[in-house]
C-alpha positions in Angstrom: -23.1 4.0 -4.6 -19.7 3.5 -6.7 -16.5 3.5 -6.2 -16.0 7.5 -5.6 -18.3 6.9 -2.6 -15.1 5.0 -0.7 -12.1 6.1 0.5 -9.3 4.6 -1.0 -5.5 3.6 -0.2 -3.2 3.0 -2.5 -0.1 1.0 -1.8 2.3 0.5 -4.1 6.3 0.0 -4.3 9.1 -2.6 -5.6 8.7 -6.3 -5.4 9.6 -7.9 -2.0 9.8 -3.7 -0.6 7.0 -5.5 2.0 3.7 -4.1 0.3 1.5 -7.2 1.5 3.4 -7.6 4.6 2.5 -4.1 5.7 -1.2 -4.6 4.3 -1.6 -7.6 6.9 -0.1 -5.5 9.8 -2.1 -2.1 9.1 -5.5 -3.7 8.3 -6.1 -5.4 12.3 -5.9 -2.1 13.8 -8.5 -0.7 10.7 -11.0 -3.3 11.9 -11.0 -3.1 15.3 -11.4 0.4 14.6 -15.0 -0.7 13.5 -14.2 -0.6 9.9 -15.3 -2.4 7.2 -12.3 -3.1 5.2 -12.0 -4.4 1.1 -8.8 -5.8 0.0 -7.5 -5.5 -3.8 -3.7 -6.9 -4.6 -2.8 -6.8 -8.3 -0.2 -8.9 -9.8 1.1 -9.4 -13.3 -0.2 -13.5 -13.5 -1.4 -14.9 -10.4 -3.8 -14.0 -7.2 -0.4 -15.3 -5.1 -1.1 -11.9 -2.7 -5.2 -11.7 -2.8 -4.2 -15.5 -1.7 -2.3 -14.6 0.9 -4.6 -11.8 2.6 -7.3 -14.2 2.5 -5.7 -16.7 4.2 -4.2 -13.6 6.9 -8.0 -12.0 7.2 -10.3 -15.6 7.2 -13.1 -15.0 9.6 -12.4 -10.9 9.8 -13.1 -9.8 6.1 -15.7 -11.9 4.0 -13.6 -13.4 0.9 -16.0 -11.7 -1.4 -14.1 -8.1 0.1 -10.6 -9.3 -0.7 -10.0 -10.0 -4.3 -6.7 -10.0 -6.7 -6.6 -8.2 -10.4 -4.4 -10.0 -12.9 -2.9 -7.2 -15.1 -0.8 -8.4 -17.5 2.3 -6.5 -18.9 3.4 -3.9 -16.5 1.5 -4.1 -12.9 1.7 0.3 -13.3 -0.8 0.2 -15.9 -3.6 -1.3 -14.1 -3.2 1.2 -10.9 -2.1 4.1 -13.4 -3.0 4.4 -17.4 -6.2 2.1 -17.1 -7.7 1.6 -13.3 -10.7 -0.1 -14.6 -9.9 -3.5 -13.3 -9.4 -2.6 -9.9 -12.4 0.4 -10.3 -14.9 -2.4 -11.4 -13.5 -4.8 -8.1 -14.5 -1.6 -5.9 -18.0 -1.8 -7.1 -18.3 -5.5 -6.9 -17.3 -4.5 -3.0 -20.0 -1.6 -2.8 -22.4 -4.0 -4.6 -21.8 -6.3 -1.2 -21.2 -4.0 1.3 -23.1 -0.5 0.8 -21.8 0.4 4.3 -18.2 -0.6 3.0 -15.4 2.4 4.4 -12.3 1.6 3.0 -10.7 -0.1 0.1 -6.5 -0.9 0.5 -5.6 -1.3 -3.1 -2.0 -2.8 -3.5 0.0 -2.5 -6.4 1.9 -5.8 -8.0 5.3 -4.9 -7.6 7.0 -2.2 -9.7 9.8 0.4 -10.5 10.1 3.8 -8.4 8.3 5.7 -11.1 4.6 3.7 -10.4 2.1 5.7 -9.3 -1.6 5.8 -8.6 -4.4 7.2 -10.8 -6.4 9.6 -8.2 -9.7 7.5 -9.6 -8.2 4.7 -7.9 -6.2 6.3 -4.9 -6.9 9.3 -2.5 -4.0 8.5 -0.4 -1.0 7.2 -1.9 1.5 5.0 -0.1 4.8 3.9 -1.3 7.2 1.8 0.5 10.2 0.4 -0.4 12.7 -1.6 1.6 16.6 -0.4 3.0 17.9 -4.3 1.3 17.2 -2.0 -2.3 19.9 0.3 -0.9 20.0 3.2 1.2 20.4 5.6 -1.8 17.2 4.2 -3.1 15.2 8.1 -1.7 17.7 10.1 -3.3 16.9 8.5 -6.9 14.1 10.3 -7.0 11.5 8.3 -8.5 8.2 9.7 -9.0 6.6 7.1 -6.1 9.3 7.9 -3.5 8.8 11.4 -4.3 4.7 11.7 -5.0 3.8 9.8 -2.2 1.4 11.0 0.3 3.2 8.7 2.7 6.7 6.8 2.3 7.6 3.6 4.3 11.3 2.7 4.3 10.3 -1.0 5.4 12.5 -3.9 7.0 15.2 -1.5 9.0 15.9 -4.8 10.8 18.3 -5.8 8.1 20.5 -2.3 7.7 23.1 -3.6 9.8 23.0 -6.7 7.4 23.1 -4.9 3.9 25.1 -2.0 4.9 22.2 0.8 4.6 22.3 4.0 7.1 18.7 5.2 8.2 20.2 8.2 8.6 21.3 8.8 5.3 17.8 7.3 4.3 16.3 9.9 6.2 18.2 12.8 5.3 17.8 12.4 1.3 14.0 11.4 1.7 14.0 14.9 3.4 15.5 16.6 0.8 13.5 14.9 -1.9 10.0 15.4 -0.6 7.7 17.2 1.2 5.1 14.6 3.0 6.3 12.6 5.8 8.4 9.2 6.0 7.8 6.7 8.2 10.2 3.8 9.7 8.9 0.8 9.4 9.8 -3.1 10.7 6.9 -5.7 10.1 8.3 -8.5 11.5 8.3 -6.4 15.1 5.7 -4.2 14.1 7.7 -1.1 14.6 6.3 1.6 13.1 2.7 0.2 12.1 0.9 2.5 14.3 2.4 5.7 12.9 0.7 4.2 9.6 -2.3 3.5 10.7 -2.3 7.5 12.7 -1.4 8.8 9.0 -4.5 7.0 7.6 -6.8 7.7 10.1 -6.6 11.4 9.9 -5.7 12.0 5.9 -8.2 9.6 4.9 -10.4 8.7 7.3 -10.5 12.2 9.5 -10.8 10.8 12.7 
């Protein structure tokens, strides 16, 4: 057993888009599915996010399943150019757990053009917030546009920042082909239509 015998998730986007934020509201609904669920966050210098999930999952994931990867330099390479960081961490999990199902790997934060090696990611997710700016789908960057899934997180501050959902929605149309999803994770609105997308491209249930 290795890595290739684990469905993966990558999550990536641009710093403060919501990245961990969603990871903590996707992952409950994961477990009580039955799942057994490994954590990875990467960030350029600290474990601040692995930190973080451990803290949100005590007592529902083993700390030995959620783990952080320091990269260094730009957080893209370590998802992208050179996975092996994060590839080794997923064998470490197997190691542990044989029976392990899924591993969420989250990206430190980065530009719109990071994207996930497929070694590391069978189902890409990027999500990126409307406080960027609502022209933020119709720049085109290779996550908004690669994605398997995107998230346009934290529509509870539109009003607030000037940002139409509706304009949102209309270029991320126009600019991809796989769905979009809504997303608030202070309310939760949203999350399940997440959690439907990754049940049935990756898990097939």
């Amino acid at each position: 057993m290795n890595y290739r015998n684990v469905a993966k998730v990558g999550i990536g986007g641009p710093v403060g888009s919501g990245k961990t934020s969603l990871i903590k509201e996707i992952t409950p609904s994961l477990l009580e599915d039955e799942l057994d669920v490994g954590l990875i966050a990467n960030d350029i210098l600290t474990q601040e996010d692995a930190k973080a999930l451990k803290a949100a999952f005590a007592g529902d994931i083993p700390d030995e399943l959620v783990q952080g990867v320091e990269t260094g330099a730009c957080p893209h390479t370590g998802i992208r150019e050179d996975p092996s960081m994060n590839l080794e961490k997923i064998n470490e999990f197997v190691d542990t757990e044989p029976d392990l199902d899924l591993v969420i790997v989250e990206s430190g934060g980065d530009n719109l053009a990071a994207t996930f090696n497929p070694e590391l990611a069978d189902y890409f997710i990027y999500i990126i917030s409307v406080a960027e700016g609502d022209d933020i789908p119709r720049k085109r960057g290779p996550g908004v546009v690669d994605a398997d899934l995107l998230i346009i997180n934290k529509t509870e501050l539109a009003p607030y920042v000037d940002a139409d959902l509706e304009v949102m929605e209309r270029d991320a149309r126009e600019v991809r082909d796989g769905p979009t999803v809504f997303t608030d994770c202070k309310t939760g609105e949203g999350i399940e239509a997440v959690v439907e997308h990754i049940r049935e491209q990756v898990l097939f249930a």
